[in-house]
C-alpha positions as CSV (number, residue, x, y, z in Angstrom):
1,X,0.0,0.0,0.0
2,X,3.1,2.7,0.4
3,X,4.3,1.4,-2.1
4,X,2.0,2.6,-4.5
5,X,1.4,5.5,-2.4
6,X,4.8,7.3,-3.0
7,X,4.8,5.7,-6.5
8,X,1.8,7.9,-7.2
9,X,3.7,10.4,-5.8
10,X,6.4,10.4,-7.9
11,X,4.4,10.3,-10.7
12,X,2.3,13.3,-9.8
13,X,5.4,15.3,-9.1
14,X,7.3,14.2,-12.7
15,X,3.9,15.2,-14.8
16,X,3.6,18.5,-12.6
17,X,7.2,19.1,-13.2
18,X,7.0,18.3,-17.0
19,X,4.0,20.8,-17.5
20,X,6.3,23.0,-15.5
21,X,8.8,22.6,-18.0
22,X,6.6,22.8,-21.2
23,X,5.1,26.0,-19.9
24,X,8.7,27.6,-19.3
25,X,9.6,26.5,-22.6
26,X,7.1,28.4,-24.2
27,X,7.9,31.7,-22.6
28,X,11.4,31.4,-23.4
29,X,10.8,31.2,-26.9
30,X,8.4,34.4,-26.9
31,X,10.9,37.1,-25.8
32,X,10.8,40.1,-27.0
33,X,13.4,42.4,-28.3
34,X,14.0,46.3,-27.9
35,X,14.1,47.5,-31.4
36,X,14.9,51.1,-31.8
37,X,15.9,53.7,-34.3
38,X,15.8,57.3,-36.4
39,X,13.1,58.0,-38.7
40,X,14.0,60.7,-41.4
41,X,12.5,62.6,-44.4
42,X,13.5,60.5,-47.9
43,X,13.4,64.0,-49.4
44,X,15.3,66.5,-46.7
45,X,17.3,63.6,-44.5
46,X,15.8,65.5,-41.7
47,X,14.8,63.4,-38.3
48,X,10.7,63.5,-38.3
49,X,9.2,64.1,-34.7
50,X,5.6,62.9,-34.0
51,X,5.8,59.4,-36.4
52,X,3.8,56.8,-35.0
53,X,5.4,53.6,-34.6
54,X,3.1,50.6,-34.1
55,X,3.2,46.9,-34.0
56,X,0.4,45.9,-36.5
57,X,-2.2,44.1,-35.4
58,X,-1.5,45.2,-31.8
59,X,-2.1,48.8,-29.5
60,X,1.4,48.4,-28.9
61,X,3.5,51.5,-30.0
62,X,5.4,54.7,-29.5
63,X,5.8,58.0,-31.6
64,X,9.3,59.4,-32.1
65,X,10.8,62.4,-30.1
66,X,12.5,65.6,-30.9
67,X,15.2,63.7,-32.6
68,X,13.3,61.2,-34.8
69,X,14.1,58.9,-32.5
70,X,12.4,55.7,-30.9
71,X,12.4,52.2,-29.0
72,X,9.8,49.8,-28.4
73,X,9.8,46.1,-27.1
74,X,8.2,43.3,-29.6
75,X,8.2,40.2,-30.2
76,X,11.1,39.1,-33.1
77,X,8.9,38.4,-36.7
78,X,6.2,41.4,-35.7
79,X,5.5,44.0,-38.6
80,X,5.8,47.9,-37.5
81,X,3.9,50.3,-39.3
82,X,5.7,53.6,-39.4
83,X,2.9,56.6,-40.6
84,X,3.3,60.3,-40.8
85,X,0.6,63.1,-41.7
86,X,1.6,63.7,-45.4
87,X,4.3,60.8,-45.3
88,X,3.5,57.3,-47.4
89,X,3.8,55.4,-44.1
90,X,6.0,52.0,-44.2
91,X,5.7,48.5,-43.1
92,X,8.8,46.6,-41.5
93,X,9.1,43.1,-40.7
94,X,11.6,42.9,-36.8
95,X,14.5,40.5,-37.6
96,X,17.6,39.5,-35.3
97,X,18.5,43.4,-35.9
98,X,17.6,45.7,-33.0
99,X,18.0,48.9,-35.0
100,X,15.7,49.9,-37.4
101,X,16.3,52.9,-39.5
102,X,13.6,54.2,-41.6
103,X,13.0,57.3,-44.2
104,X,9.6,58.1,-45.3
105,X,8.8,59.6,-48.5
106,X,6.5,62.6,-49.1
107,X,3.0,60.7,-50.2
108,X,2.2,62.7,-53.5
109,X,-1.5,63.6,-53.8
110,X,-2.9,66.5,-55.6
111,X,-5.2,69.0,-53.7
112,X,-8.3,69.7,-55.1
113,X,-8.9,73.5,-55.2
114,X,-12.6,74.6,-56.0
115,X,-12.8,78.2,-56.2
């Protein structure tokens, strides 16, 4: 009868360990990475304040400071939007590479002007 007892035991304590492990595993894998960078003006090569920087699909994001520049923490294989009030905005796939440099173009559309 102890026998079995502490067997039972054991075996309870190796599956709660293994799910233990398996669970672990998982968050391991799903680290995120601190990408940062400058964005800039394609046309001027001047740093852009005010870009919004998100992670698609998500509400996770940032806009860039004074100096074009910014960091946020995401997973490594997420897409970030980059957009910009009169700016074609961008789409970039994070890699291994924690710096991400981007210049947005001027998005060319004609005003129309009725007098």
């Amino acid at each position: 009868m102890k026998t079995n007892y502490f067997k039972d035991l054991l075996i309870m304590r190796l599956l709660l360990l293994s799910g233990l492990v398996f669970l672990l595993s998982g968050t391991v894998l799903a680290q995120n990475i601190t990408v940062r960078g400058v964005v800039t003006s394609a046309t001027t090569n001047e740093t852009l304040p005010g870009v919004n920087v998100l992670q698609m699909g998500t509400t996770n994001g940032t806009s860039t400071g004074l100096d074009g520049s910014y960091s946020l923490n995401v997973p490594p294989g997420s897409t970030l939007v980059f957009s910009f009030i009169g700016m074609t905005s961008q789409q970039v796939i994070v890699g291994t590479d924690p710096v991400i440099n981007v210049e947005l173009a001027e998005e060319a559309t004609e005003l129309n002007r009725s007098l």
